[in-house]
KEMAR-856767 format. One record per residue (C-alpha): x, y, z. Coordinates in nm, 3 decimals, always signed. Example, Ala and Ser with C-alpha at 12.3 -4.5 7.8 and 13.67 -1.06 7.14 Angstrom:
! KEMAR-856767
[node [+1.230; -0.450; +0.780]];
[node [+1.367; -0.106; +0.714]];
***
This chain:
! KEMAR-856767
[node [+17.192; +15.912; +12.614]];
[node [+16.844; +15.703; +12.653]];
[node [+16.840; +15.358; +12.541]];
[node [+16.536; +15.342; +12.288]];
[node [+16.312; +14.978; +12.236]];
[node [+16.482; +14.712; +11.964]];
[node [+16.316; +14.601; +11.701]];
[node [+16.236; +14.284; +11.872]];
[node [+16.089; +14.424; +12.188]];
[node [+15.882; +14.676; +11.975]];
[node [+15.664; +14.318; +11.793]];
[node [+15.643; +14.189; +12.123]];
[node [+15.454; +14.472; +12.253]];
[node [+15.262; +14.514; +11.903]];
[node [+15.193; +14.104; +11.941]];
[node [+15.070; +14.148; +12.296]];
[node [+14.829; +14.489; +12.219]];
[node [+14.716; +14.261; +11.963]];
[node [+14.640; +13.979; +12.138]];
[node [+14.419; +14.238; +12.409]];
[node [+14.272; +14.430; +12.139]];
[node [+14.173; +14.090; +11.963]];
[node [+14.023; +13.967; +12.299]];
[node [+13.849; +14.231; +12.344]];
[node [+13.701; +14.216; +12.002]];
[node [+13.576; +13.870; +12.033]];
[node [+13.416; +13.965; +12.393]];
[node [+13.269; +14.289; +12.209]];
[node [+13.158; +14.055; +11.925]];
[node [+12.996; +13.776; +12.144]];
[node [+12.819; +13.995; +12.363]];
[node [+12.659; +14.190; +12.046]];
[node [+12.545; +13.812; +11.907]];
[node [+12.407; +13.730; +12.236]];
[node [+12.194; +14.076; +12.277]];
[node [+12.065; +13.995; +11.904]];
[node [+12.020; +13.661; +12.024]];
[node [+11.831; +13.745; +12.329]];
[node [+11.677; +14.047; +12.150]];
[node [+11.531; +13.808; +11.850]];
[node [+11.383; +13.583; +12.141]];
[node [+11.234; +13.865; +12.363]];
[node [+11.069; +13.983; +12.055]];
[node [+10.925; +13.672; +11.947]];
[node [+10.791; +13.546; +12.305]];
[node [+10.670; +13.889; +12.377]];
[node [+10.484; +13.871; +12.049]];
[node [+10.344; +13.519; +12.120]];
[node [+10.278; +13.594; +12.447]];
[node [+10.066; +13.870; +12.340]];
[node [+9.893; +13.665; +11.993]];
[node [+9.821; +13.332; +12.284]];
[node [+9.635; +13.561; +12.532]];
[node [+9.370; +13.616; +12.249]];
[node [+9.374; +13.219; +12.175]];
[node [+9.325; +13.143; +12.517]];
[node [+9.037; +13.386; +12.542]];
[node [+8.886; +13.283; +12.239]];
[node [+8.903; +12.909; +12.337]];
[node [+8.687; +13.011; +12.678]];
[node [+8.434; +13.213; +12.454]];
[node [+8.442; +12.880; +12.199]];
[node [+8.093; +12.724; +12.185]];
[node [+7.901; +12.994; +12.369]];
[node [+7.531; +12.929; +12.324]];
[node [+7.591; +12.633; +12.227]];
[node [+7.374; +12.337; +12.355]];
[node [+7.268; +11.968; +12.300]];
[node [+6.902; +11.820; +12.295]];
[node [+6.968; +11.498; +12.515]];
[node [+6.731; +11.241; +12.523]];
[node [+6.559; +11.228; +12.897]];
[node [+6.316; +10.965; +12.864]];
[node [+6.447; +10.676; +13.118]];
[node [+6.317; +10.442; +12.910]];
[node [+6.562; +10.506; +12.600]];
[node [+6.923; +10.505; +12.635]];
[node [+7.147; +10.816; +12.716]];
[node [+7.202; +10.998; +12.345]];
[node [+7.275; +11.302; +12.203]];
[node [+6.951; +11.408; +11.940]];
[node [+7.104; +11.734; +11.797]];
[node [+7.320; +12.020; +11.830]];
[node [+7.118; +12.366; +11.876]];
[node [+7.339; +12.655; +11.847]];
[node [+7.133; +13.022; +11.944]];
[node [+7.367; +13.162; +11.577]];
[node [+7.361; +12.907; +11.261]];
[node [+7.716; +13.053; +11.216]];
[node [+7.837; +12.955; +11.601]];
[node [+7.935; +12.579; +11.470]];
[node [+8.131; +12.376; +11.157]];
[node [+7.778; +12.225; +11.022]];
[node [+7.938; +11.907; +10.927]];
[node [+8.091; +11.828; +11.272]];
[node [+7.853; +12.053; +11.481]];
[node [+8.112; +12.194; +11.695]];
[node [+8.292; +12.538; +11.732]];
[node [+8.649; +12.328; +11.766]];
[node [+8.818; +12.195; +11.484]];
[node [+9.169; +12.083; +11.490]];
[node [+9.309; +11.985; +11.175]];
[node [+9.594; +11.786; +11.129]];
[node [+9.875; +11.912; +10.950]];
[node [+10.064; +11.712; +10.627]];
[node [+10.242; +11.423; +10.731]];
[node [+10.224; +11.494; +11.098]];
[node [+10.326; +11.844; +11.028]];
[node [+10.198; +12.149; +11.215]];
[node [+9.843; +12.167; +11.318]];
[node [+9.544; +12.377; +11.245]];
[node [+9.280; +12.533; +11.460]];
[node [+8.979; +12.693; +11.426]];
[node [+8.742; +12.863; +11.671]];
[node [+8.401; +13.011; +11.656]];
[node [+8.274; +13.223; +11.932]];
[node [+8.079; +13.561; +11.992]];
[node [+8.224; +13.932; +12.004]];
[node [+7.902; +14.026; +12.157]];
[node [+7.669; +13.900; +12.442]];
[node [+7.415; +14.068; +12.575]];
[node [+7.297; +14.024; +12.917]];
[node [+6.917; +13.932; +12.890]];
[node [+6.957; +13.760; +12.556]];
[node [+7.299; +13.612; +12.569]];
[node [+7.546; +13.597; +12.224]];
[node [+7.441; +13.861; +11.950]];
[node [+7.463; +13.655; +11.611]];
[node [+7.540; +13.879; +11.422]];
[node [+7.884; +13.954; +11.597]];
[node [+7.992; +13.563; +11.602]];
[node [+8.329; +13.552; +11.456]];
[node [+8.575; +13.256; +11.368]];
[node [+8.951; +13.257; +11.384]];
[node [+9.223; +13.018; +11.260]];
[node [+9.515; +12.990; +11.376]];
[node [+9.842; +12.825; +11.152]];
[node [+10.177; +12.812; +11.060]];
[node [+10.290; +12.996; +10.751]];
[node [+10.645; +13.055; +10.656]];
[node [+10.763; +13.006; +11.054]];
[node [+10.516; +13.220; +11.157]];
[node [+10.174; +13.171; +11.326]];
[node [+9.895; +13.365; +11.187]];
[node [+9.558; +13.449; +11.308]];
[node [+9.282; +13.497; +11.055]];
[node [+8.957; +13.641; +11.157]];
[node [+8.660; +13.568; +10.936]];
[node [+8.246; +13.592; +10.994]];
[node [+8.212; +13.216; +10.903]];
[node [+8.456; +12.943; +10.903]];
[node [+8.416; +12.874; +10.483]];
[node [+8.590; +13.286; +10.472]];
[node [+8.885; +13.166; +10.618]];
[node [+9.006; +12.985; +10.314]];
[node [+9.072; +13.346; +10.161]];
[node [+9.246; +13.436; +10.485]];
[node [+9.061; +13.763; +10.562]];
[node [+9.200; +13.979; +10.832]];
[node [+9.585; +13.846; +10.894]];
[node [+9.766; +13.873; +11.202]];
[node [+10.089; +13.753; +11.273]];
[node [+10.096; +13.636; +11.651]];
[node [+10.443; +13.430; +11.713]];
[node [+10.792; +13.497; +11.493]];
[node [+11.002; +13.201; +11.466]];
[node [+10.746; +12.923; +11.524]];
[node [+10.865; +12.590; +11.441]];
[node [+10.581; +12.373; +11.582]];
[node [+10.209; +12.410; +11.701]];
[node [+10.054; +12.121; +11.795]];
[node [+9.744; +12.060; +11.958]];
[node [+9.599; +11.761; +12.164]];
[node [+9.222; +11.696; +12.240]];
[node [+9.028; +11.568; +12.517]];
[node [+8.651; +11.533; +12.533]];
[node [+8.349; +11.481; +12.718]];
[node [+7.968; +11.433; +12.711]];
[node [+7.716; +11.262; +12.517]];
[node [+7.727; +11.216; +12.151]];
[node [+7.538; +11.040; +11.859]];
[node [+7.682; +10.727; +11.803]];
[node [+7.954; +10.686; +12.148]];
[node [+8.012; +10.380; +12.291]];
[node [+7.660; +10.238; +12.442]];
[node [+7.593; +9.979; +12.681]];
[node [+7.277; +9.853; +12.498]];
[node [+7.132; +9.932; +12.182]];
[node [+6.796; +10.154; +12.153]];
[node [+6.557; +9.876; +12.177]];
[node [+6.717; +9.692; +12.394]];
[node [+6.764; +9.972; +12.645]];
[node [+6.422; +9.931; +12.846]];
[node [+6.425; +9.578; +12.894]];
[node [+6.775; +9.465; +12.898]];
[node [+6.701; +9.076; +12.966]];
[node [+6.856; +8.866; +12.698]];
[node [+7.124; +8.778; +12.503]];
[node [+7.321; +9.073; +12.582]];
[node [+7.332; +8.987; +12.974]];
[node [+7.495; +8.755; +13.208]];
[node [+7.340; +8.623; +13.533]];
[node [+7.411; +8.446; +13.843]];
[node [+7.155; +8.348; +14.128]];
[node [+6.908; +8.555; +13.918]];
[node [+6.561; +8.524; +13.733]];
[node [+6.480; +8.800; +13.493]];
[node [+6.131; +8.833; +13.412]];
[node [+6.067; +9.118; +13.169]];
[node [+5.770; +9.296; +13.158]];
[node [+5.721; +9.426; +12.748]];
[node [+5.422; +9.656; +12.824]];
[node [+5.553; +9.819; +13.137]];
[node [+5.908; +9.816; +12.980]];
[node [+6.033; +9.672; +13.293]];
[node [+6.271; +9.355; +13.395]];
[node [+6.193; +9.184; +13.747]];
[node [+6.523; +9.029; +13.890]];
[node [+6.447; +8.765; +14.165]];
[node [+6.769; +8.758; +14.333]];
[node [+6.905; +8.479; +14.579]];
[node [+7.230; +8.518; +14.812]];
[node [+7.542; +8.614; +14.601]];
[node [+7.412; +8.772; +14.271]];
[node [+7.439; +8.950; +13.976]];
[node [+7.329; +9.085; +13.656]];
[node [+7.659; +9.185; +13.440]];
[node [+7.699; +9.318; +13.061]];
[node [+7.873; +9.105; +12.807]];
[node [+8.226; +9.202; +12.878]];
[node [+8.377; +9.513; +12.693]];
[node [+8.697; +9.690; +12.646]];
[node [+8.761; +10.011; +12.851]];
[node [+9.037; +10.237; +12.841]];
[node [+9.177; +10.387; +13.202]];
[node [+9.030; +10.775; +13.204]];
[node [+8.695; +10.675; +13.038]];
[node [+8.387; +10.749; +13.218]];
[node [+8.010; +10.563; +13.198]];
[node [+7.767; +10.709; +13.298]];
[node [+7.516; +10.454; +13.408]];
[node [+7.081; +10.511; +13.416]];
[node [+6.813; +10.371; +13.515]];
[node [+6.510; +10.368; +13.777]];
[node [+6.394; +10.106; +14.091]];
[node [+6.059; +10.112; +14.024]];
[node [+6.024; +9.878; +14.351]];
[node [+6.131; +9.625; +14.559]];
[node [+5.940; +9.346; +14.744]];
[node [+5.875; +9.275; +15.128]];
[node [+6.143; +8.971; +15.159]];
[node [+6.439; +9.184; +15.015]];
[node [+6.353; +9.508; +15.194]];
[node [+6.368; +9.309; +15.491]];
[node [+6.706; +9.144; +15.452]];
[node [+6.843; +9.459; +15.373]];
[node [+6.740; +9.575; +15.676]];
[node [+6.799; +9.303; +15.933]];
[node [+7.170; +9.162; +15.753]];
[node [+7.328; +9.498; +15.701]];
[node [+7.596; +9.568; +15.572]];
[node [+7.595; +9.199; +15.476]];
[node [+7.315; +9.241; +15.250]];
[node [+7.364; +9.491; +14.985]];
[node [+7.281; +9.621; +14.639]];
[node [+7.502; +9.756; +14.415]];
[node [+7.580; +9.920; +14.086]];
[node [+7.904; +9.973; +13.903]];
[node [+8.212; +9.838; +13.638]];
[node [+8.364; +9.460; +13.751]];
[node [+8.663; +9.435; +13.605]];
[node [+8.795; +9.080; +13.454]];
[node [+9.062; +9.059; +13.692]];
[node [+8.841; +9.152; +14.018]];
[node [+9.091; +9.429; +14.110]];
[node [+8.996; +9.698; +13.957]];
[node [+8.627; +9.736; +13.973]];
[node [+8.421; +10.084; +14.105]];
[node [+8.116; +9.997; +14.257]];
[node [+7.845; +10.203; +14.421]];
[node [+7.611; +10.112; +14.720]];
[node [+7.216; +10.177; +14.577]];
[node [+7.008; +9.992; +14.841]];
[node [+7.203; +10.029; +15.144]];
[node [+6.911; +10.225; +15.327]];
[node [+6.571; +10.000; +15.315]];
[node [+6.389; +10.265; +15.560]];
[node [+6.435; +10.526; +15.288]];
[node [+6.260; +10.270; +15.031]];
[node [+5.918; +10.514; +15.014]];
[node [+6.141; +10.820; +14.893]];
[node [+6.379; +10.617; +14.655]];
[node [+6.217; +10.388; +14.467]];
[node [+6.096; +10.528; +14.137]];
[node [+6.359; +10.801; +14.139]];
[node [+6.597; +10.806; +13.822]];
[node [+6.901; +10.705; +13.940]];
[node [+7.262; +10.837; +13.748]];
[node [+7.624; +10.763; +13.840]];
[node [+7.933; +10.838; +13.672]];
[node [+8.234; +10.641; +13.693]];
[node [+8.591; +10.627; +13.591]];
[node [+8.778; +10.351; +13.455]];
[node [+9.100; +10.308; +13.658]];
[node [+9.317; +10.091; +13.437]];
[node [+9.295; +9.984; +13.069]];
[node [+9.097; +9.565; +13.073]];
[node [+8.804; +9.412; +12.975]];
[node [+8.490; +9.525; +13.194]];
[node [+8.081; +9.423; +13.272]];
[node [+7.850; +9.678; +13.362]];
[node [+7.524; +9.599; +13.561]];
[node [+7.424; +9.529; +13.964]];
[node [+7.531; +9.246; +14.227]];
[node [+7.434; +9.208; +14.589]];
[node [+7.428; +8.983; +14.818]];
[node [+7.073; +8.957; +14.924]];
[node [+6.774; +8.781; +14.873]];
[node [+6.396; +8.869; +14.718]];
[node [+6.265; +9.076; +14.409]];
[node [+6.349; +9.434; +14.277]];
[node [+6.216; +9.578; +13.943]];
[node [+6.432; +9.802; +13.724]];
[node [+6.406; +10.059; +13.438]];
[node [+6.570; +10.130; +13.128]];
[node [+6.927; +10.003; +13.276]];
[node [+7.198; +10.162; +13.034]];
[node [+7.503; +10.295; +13.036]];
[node [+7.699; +10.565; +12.783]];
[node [+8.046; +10.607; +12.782]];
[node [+8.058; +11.014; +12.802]];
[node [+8.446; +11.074; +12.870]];
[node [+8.712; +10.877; +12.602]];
[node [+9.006; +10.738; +12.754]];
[node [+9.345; +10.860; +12.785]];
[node [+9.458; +10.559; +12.522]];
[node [+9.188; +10.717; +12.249]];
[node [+9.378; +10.736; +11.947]];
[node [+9.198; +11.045; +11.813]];
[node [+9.309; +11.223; +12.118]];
[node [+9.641; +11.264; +11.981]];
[node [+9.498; +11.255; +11.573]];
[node [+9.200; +11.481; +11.531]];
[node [+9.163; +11.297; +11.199]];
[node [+9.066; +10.987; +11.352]];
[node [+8.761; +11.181; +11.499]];
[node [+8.372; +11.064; +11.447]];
[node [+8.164; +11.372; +11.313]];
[node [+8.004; +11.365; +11.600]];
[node [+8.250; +11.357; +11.824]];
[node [+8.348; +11.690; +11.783]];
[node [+8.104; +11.855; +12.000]];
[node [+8.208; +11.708; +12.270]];
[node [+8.574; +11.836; +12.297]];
[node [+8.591; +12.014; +12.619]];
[node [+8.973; +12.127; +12.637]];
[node [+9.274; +12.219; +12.403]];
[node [+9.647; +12.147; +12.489]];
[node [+9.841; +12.378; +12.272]];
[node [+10.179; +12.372; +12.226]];
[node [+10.408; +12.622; +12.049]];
[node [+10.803; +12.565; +11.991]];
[node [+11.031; +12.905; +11.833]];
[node [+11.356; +12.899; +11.693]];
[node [+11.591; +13.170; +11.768]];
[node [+11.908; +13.253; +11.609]];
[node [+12.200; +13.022; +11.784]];
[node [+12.515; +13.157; +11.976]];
[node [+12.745; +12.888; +11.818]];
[node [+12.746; +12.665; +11.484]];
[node [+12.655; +12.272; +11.504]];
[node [+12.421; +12.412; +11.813]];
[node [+12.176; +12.065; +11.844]];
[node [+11.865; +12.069; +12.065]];
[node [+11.602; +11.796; +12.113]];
[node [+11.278; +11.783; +12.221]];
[node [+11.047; +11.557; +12.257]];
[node [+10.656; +11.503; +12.356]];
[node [+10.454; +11.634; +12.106]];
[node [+10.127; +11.500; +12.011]];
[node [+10.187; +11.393; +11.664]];
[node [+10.451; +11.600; +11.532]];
[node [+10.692; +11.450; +11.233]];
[node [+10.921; +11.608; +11.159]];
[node [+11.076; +11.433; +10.821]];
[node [+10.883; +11.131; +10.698]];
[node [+11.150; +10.924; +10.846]];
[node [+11.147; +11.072; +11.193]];
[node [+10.984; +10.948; +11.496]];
[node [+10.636; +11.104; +11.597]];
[node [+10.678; +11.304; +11.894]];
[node [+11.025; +11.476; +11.869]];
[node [+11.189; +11.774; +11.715]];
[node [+11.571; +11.812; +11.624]];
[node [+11.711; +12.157; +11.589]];
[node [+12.105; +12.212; +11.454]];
[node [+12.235; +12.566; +11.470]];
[node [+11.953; +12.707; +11.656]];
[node [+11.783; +12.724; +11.981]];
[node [+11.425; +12.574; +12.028]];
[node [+11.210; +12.749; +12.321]];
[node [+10.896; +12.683; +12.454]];
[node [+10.661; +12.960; +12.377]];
[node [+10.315; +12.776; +12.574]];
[node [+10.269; +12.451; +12.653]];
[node [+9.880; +12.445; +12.810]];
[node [+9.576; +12.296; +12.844]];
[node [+9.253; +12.514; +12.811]];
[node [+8.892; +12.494; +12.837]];
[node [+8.689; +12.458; +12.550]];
[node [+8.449; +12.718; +12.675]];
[node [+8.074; +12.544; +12.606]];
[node [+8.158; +12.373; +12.334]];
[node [+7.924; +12.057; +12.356]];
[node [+7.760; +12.174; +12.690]];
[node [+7.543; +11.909; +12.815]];
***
């Protein structure tokens, strides 16, 4: 006769198939959560990845046939006169650009808006009639495209798209370049051809201005030079500086000549501190003096570090040179520019001369666990409660991915 199981051996078989089947449920049970989890996320980067091709290519086409009437007359300052698009509809009329950022509420998500053509045509370039503009926001967690003919259309948000699932944040940060209406100038209009006065400084020079020739004559002696009042720069900025040698006498030619590299003429920023200046050689080469003088002469240079500058010439030489319409234009903000990071802090005319988006686009996906916390931080402006710092996102039970995080070119926008 067999000896069958007790009663006691048969619940601690049922307790341990339990305990395996259980297991096994839980593994089942995580690894279906994960492939929704991963599923949700594939689907909402392939989706964005997809919608941000079309921004990015939209952002190049921004601006096209766009262009600026600059002033070229050396005599007058470096300025921006007006906006000419080849399509009416190619630019926001009030800011005369085919860029605009918006902020959104209380730091919130942002807003863009793009204008470029559908159409170009190879001997006539963009066919107005097929000039388009786009928005792109954040509605309900997602981020929509709307496609209108004119920017105004977009209110009634023609045309919807839905390019990225899941979107917590879009943010986007400006830079800019190029000449606008009322940028930071070195002198004012009428004090642009004949800069001696008030608005100078000079050592071991006389400045003898000549009204009807709209000239200045500096008679220089040993160490020298002919500074701005002192301004604030920011590091990134960029001046571009302008003006024309008309000539330069016998005595200085000579000692130019017969004392180089001792003897020298130069151009550029002098910082306050004397460490951080950028200066260029301009009469280094007196033999070349029949082929140089009277040519406009234009430099661009970069602030290295945030201080109080002068702009203007020094040397170390001796005799007389006559200049032109000496001015400078600041035509690149600095990285410390606070509209950089807050579109609404913007001139009007700034606007046409934004040159690159950064756009940056953060999803939530569904979480594998409860009390899941993620931060991230370095945002442009994002708030995310009215109490919260700038700059940072918290995420509990969820997971926060980085969709795009790129700069782009502006296309033409502003080309100068």
């Amino acid at each position: 006769m067999k000896k069958g199981l007790t009663l006691i051996e048969l619940l601690i078989a049922l307790f341990l198939a339990g305990l395996v089947v259980g297991f096994a449920v839980s593994i089942l049970r995580d690894e279906n959560s994960n492939m929704i989890h991963i599923r949700s996320r594939v689907q909402s980067q392939t989706a964005a990845r997809d919608g941000l091709k079309i921004l990015e290519s939209e952002l190049r086409a921004a601006g096209f046939g766009v262009t600026m009437n600059i002033s070229t007359a050396p005599t007058r300052p470096l300025e921006m006169l007006s906006v000419k698009p080849a399509c009416t509809e190619a630019i926001d009329v009030l800011r005369q650009s085919s860029i605009v950022a918006m902020d959104g509420n209380s730091g919130g998500n942002d807003t863009l808006d793009l204008a470029f053509p559908t159409k170009v045509d190879a001997t006539t370039g963009a066919t107005c009639f097929s000039t388009r503009w786009t928005r792109y926001v954040v509605v309900n967690g997602e981020l929509m495209r709307y496609e209108g003919a004119t920017r105004s259309s977009l209110n009634s948000k023609p045309n919807a798209t839905m390019v990225g699932k899941n979107v917590d944040v879009f943010q986007l940060q400006l830079s800019a370049s190029g000449i606008s209406k009322s940028g930071k100038v070195l002198l004012a209009a009428a004090d642009s051809c004949c800069p001696g006065g008030a608005n100078w400084t000079k050592t071991a020079v006389t400045v003898t201005p000549h009204a009807a020739a709209r000239t200045d004559e500096l008679d220089v002696a040993g160490v020298w030079s002919y500074l701005s009042k002192e301004k604030d720069l920011s590091i990134g900025e960029t001046w571009r500086l302008r003006f024309i040698i008309q000539d330069a006498d016998a005595p200085l030619l000579k000692d130019l000549k017969d004392n180089a590299p001792a003897s020298f003429v130069k151009i550029g920023l002098y910082s306050k501190s004397g460490k951080n200046d950028v200066i260029l050689p301009i009469l280094t080469r007196p033999t070349d003096a029949s082929t140089a003088f009277g040519q406009l002469v234009e430099a661009d240079l970069v602030v290295p570090a945030s201080e109080k500058y002068q702009i203007g010439l020094s040397g170390y030489s001796t005799g007389k040179l006559t200049i032109e319409g000496f001015n400078a234009l600041s035509v690149r903000l600095g990285s410390d520019s606070t509209w950089l990071k807050n579109p609404s802090n913007m001139n009007t005319d700034d606007w046409s001369r934004v040159k690159s988006v950064r756009v940056q686009v953060l999803t939530r996906a569904p979480a594998d666990k409860r009390d899941y916390y993620s931060k991230f931080t370095g945002l442009a402006n994002y708030q995310q409660t009215s109490s919260a710092p700038v700059g940072e996102f918290n995420a509990t039970d969820s997971s926060i991915r980085v969709l795009l995080d790129h700069h782009y070119p502006a296309g033409n926008n502003g080309k100068f």
